[in-house]
C-alpha positions as CSV (number, residue, x, y, z in Angstrom):
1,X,19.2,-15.9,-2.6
2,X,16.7,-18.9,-3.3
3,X,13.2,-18.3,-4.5
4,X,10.8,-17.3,-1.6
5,X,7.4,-17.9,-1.4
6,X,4.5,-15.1,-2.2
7,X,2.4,-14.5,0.6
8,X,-1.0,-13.2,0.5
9,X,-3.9,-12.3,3.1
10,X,-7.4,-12.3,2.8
11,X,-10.0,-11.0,5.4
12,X,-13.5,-12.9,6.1
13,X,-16.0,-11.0,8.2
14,X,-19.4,-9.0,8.4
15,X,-18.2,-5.8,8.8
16,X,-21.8,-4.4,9.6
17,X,-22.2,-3.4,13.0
18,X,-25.8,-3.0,14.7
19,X,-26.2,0.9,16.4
20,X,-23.4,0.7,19.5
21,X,-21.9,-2.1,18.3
22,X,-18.3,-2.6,19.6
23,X,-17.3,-6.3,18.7
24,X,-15.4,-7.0,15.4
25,X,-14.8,-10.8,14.3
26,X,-12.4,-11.2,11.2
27,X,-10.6,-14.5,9.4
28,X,-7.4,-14.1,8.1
29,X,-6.2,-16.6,5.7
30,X,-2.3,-16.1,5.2
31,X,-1.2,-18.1,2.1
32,X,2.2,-19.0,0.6
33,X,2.5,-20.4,-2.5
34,X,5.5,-21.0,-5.1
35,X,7.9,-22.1,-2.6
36,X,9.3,-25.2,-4.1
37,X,10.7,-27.9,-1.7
38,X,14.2,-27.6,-3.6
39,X,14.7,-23.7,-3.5
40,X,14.0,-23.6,0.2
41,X,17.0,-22.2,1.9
42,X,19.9,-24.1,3.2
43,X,20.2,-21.9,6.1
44,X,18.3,-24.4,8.2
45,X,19.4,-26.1,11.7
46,X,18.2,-29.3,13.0
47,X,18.1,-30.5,16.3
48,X,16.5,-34.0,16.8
49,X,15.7,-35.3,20.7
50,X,15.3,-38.7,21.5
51,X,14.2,-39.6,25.2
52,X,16.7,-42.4,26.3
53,X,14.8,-42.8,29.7
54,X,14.5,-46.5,31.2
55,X,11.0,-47.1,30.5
56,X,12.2,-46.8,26.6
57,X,13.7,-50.0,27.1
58,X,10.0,-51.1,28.4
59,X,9.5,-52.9,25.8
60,X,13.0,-52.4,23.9
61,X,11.0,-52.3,20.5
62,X,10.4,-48.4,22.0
63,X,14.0,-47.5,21.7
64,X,14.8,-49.3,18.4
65,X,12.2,-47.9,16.5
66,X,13.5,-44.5,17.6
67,X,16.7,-44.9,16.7
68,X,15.5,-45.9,13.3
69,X,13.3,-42.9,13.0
70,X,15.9,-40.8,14.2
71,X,18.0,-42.1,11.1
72,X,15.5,-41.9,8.8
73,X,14.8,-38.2,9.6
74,X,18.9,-37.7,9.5
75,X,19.0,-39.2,5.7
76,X,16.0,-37.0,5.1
77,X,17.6,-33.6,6.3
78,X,18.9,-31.7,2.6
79,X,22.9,-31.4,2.5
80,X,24.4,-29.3,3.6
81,X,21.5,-28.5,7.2
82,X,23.3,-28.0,10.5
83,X,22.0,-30.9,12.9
84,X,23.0,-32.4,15.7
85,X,21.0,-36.0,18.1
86,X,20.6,-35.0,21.8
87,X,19.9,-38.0,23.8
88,X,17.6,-37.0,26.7
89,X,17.0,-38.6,30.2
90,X,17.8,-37.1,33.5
91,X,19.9,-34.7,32.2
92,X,20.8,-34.0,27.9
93,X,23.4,-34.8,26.3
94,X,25.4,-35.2,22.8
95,X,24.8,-38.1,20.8
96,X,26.3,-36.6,17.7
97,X,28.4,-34.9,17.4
98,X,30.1,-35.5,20.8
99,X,30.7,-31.5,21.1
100,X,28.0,-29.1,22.0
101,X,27.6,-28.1,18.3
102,X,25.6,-28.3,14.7
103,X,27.5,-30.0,12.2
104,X,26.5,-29.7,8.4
105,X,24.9,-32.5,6.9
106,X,27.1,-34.8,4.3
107,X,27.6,-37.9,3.7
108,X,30.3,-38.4,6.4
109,X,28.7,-36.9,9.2
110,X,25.2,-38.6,8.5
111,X,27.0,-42.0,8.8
112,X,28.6,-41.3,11.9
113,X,25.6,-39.8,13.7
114,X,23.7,-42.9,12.3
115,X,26.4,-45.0,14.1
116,X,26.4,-43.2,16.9
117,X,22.5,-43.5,17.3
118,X,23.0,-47.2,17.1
119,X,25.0,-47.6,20.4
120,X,22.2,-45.6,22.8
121,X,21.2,-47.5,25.9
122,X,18.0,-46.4,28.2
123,X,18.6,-45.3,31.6
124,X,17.5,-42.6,33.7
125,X,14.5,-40.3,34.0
126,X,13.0,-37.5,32.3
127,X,13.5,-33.8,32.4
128,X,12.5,-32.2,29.2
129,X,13.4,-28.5,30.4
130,X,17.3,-30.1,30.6
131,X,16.5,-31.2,26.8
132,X,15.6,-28.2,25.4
133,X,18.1,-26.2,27.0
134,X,20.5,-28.0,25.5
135,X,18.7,-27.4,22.4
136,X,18.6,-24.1,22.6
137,X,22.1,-23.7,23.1
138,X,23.1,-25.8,20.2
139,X,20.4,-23.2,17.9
140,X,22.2,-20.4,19.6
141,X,24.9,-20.1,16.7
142,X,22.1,-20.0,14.2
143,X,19.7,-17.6,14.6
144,X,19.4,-16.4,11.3
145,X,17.6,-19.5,9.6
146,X,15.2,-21.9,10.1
147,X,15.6,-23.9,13.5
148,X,13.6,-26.5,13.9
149,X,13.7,-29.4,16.7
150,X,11.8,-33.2,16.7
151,X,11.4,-34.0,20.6
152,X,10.2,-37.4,20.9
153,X,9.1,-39.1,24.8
154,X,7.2,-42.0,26.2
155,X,6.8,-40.6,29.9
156,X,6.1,-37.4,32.2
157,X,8.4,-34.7,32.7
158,X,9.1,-35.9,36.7
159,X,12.5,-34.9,36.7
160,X,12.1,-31.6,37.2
161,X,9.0,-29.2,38.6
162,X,6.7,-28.2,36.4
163,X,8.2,-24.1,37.4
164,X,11.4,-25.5,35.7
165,X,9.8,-26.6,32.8
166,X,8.0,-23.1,32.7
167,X,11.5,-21.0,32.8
168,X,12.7,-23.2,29.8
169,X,9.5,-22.6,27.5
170,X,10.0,-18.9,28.1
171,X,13.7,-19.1,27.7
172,X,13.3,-20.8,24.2
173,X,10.0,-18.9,23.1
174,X,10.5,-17.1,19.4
175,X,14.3,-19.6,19.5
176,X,13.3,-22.3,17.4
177,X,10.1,-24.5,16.4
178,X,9.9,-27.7,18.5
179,X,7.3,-30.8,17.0
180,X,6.7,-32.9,20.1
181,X,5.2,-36.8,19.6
182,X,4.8,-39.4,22.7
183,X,5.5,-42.9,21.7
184,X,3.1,-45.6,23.8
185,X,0.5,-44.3,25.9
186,X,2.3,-43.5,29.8
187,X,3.1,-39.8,28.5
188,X,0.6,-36.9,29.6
189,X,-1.0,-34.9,26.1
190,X,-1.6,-32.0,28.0
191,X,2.3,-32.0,29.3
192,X,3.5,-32.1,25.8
193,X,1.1,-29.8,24.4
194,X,2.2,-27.2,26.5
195,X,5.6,-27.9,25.0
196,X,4.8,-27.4,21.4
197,X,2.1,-24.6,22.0
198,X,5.2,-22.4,23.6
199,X,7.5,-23.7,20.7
200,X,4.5,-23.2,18.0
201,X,5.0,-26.9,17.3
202,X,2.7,-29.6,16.6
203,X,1.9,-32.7,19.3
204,X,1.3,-36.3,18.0
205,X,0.5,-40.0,19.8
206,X,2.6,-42.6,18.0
207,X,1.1,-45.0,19.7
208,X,2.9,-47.9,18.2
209,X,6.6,-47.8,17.8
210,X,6.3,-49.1,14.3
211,X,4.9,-46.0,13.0
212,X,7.7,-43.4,14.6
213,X,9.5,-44.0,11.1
214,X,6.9,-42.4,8.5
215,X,5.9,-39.8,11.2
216,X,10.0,-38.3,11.6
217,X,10.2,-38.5,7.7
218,X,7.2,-36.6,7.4
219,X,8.4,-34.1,9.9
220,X,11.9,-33.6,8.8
221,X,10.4,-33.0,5.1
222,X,7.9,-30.5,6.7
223,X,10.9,-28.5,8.0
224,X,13.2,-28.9,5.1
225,X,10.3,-27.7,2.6
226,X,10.3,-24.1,5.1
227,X,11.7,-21.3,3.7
228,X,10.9,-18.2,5.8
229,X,11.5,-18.1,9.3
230,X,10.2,-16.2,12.3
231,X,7.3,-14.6,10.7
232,X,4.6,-12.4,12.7
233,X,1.2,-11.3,12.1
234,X,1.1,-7.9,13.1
235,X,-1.9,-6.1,14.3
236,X,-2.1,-2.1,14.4
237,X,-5.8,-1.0,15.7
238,X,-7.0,3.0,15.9
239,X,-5.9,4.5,18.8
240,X,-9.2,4.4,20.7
241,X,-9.9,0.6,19.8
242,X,-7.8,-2.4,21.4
243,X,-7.1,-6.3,20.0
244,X,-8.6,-8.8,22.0
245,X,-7.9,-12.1,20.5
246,X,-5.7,-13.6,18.2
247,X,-6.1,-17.3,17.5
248,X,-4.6,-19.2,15.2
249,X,-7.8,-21.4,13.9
250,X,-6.3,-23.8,11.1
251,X,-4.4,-26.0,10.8
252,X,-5.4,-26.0,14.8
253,X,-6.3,-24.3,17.4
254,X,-4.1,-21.9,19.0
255,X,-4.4,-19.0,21.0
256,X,-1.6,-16.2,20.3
257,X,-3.2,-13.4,22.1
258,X,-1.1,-13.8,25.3
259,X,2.2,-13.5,22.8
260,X,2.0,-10.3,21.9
261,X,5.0,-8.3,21.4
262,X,4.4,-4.6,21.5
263,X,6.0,-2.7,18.4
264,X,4.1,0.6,18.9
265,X,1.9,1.7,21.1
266,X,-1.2,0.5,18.9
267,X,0.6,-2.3,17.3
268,X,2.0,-5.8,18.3
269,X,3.2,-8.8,16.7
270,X,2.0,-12.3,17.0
271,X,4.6,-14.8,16.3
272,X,3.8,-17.3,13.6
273,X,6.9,-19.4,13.1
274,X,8.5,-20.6,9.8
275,X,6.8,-20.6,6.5
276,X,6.9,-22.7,3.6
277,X,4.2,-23.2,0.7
278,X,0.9,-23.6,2.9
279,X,-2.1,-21.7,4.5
280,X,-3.4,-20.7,7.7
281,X,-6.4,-19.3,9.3
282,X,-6.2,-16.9,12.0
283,X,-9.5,-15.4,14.0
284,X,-8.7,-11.5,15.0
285,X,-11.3,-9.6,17.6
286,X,-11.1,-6.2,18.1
287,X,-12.7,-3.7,20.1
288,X,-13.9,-0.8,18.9
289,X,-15.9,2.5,20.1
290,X,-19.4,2.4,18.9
291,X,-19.3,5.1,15.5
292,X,-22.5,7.2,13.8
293,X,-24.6,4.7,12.0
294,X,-23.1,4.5,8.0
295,X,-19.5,5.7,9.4
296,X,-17.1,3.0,8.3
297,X,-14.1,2.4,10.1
298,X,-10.4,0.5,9.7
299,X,-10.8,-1.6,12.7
300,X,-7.5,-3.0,12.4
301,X,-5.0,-2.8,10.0
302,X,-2.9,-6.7,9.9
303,X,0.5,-7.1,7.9
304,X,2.8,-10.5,7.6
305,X,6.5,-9.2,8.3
306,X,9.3,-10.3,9.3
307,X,10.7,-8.2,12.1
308,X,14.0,-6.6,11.1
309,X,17.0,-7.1,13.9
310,X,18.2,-3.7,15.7
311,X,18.7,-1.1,13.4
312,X,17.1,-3.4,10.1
313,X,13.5,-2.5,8.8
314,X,11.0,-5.0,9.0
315,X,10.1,-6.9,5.4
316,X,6.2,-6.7,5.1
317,X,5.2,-9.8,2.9
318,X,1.2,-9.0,2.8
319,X,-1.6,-6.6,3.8
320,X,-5.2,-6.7,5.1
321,X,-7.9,-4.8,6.3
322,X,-10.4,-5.8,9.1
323,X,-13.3,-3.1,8.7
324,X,-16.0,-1.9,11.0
325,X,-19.7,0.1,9.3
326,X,-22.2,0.9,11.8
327,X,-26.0,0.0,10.1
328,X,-29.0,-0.1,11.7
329,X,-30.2,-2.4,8.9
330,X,-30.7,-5.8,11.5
331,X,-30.5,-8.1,8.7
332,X,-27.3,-6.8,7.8
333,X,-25.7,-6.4,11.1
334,X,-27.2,-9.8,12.2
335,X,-26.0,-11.8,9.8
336,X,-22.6,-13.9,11.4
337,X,-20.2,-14.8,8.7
338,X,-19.9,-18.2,7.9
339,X,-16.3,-18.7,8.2
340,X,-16.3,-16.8,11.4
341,X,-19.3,-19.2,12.8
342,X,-17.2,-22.3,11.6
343,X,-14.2,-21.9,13.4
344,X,-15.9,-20.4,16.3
345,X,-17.5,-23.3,16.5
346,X,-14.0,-25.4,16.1
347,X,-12.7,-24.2,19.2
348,X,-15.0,-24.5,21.3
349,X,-15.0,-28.2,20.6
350,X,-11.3,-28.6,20.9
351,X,-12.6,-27.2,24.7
352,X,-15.1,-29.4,25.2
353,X,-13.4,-32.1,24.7
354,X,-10.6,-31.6,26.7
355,X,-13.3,-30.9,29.5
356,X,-14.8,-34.0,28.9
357,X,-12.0,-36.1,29.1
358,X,-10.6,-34.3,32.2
359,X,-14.1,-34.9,33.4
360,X,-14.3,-38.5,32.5
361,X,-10.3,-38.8,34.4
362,X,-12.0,-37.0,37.5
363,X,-14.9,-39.2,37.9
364,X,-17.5,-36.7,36.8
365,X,-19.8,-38.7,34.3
366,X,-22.3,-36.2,34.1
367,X,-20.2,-33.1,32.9
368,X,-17.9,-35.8,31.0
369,X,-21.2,-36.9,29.2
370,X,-22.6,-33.2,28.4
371,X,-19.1,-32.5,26.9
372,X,-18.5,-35.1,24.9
373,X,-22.2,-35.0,23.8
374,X,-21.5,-31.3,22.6
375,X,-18.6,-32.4,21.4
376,X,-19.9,-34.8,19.0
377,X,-22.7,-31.9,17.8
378,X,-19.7,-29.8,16.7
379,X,-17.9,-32.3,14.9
380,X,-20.7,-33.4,13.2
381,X,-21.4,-29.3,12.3
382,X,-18.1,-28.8,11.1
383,X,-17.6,-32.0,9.4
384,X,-15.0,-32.8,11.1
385,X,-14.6,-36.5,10.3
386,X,-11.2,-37.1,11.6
387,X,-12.4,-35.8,15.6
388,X,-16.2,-37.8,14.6
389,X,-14.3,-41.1,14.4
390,X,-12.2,-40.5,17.4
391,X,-15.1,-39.3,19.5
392,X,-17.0,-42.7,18.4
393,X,-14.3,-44.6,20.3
394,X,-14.9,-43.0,23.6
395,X,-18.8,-42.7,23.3
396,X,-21.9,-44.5,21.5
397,X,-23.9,-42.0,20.1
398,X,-27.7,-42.7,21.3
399,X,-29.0,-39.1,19.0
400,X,-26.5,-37.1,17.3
401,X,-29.4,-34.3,16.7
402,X,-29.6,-33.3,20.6
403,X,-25.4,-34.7,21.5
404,X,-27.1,-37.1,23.5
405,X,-24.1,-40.0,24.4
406,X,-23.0,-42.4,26.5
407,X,-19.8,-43.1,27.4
408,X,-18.6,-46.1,26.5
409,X,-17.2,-48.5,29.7
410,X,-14.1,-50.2,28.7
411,X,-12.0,-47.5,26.7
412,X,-8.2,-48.0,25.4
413,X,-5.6,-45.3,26.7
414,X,-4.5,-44.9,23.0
415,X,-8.2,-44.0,22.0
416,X,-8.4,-41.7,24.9
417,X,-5.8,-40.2,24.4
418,X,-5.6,-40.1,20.4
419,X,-8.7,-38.0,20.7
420,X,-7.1,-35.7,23.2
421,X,-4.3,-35.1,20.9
422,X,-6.0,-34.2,17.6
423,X,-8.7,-32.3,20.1
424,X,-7.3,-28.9,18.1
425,X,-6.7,-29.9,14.5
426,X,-9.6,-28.5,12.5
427,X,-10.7,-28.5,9.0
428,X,-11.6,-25.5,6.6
429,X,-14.8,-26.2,5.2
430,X,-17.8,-26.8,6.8
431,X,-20.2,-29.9,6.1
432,X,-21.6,-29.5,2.5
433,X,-19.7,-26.7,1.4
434,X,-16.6,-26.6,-1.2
């Protein structure tokens, strides 16, 4: 059994209530440290997706840089991984091996999926739900590891209907952890994002071929350096109080609340994916009855496990406490806690940009403008410098004290939609603090 990685919680909040008060904010920051690269485990599968559509041969520099990257992220894979290449157009099929199966990684097998990769032509359409099916069944063998999937496209899913598309994200929910990336600019973000939100994946823009190389390395390493998989934040509340959000807040935003599987009447889990050494922030609200003033309460009681299988017990890896104390000090219960405030704040500008850009695609300059104006507030608040620099390439700023903007006339597709795309990554710190 290699090393695993020790996991820890800790809960920011303001657990002072005002007289009546029902609403209960908490941050919990899951950590895993100690997990070296090397003594993650080599139960791992890889499944790597390349589209092999027409348009990738529009320009041909599309197809041959994913072939290389595709390589890259095949010599990057530890020995010993089960992988397979699915080539993806109309419908999916095997590039290596040529069976419906995951072959271990060696030196052999590498060189003749790296061959294989060589001879792909492009021709067809696009149907991701056909792609991850395929997927999925290839994963279905090796449930009890790390799965992990690289599903790379340059166009919209029009092969299929949207409903299809649907079926498939349900089907392959909690199966295995998908990292989506279009390559050129004729792919739709919010398309993709759907895709990786369902698969707890990440989205990216390559916008330039070039740069599909460093971007599969980086994600194969990722997934090789994960050593725990199919971890969930569960949440047990007092029987009289209910959970009404989970977010995951950093390393982006996403919402979990709608994933909720029940384990007892007062507790669900939230599915977090594989772990390896890293942190995450999640933002928990909970609802409870209003108490006597200095009555302090267990709001909601959260624990990382790993779900046993049917008749196993589940492994609890850390425990926290989100607490509730009725005051009727005001400066107490007043008081927001900072954390709380700064990823609040976070989300809402992942929304307001995506507004604004909707907006600004729909022809309404005026909501485009507020959004994007309020967008650039937040930014600036959270000191997000990454999103600040985007936003500066879709609007000049005339007064970044009131968000007041104007949106820039002539704005490149990449820019547009490179903003879009890093919309929900967020940073931990706010502006001026350590």
């Amino acid at each position: 059994m290699s090393e695993q990685p020790q996991f820890s919680i800790k809960v920011d909040q303001n657990k002072y209530l005002p007289d009546g008060g029902r609403d209960v904010h908490a941050i919990v920051s899951v950590e895993a440290t100690g997990a070296a690269l090397a003594a993650a485990p080599a139960a791992a599968a890889e499944v790597i997706i390349i589209d092999t559509s027409g348009s990738m041969s529009y320009p041909d520099t599309k197809l041959r840089a994913a072939i290389a990257a595709a390589q890259v992220a095949i010599d990057t894979l530890r020995d010993g991984v089960n992988f397979a290449v699915v080539s993806g157009a109309n419908t999916a099929s095997m590039v290596y091996p040529p069976q419906p199966a995951l072959v271990p990684a060696v030196a052999a097998s590498r060189a003749q999926a790296k061959q294989a990769l060589s001879r792909l032509k492009a021709s067809g359409g696009t149907a991701i739900g056909a792609w991850l099916r395929l997927a999925d069944q290839l994963f279905d063998a090796h449930q009890d590891g790390i799965r992990h999937a690289i599903l790379l496209t340059d166009g919209k899913n029009q092969h299929e209907t949207a409903e299809e598309l649907d079926a498939v994200l349900f089907r392959c929910g909690g199966r295995f952890v998908c990292d989506c990336r279009g390559v050129g600019t004729d792919w739709e973000v919010a398309e993709l994002r759907k895709v990786s939100s369902a698969l707890l994946g990440s989205v990216g823009l390559v916008a330039d071929p070039q740069d599909l190389i460093a971007d599969f390395q980086a994600m194969t390493q990722a997934a090789m350096g994960k050593a725990v998989a199919d971890v969930a934040l569960r949440v047990q509340t007092p029987q009289t109080a209910k959970v009404r959000f989970v977010k995951q807040v950093m390393p982006s935003v996403e919402d979990l609340t709608g994933r909720r599987t029940d384990v007892s009447p007062q507790a669900g889990d939230y599915p977090l994916g594989a772990w390896g050494a890293e942190s995450r922030d999640y933002h928990i609200g909970v609802e409870v009855p209003p108490g006597e003033i200095g009555k302090e309460l267990r709001a909601a009681w959260v624990k990382l496990v790993v779900p046993g299988g049917p008749g196993q017990e589940d492994q609890v890896l850390a425990t926290g406490n989100v607490l509730a104390q009725w005051t009727d000090d005001e400066a107490q219960s007043t008081k927001i806690n900072a954390r709380v405030a700064h990823y609040t704040g976070q989300a809402e500008l992942a929304a307001v940009i995506q507004e604004g850009l909707q907006a600004r695609k729909d022809g309404d300059l005026d909501t485009a403008t507020s959004r994007l104006g309020r967008a650039v507030v937040l930014a600036e608040e959270a000191g997000n410098e990454e999103i600040t620099t985007q936003l500066r390439k879709v609007v000049d700023v005339v007064d970044l004290a009131t968000g007041t903007v104007r949106l820039k006339r002539n704005v490149e597709k990449a820019d547009e939609m490179g903003l879009d795309t890093i919309s929900t990554k967020t940073v931990r710190t706010r502006k001026g603090e350590g």
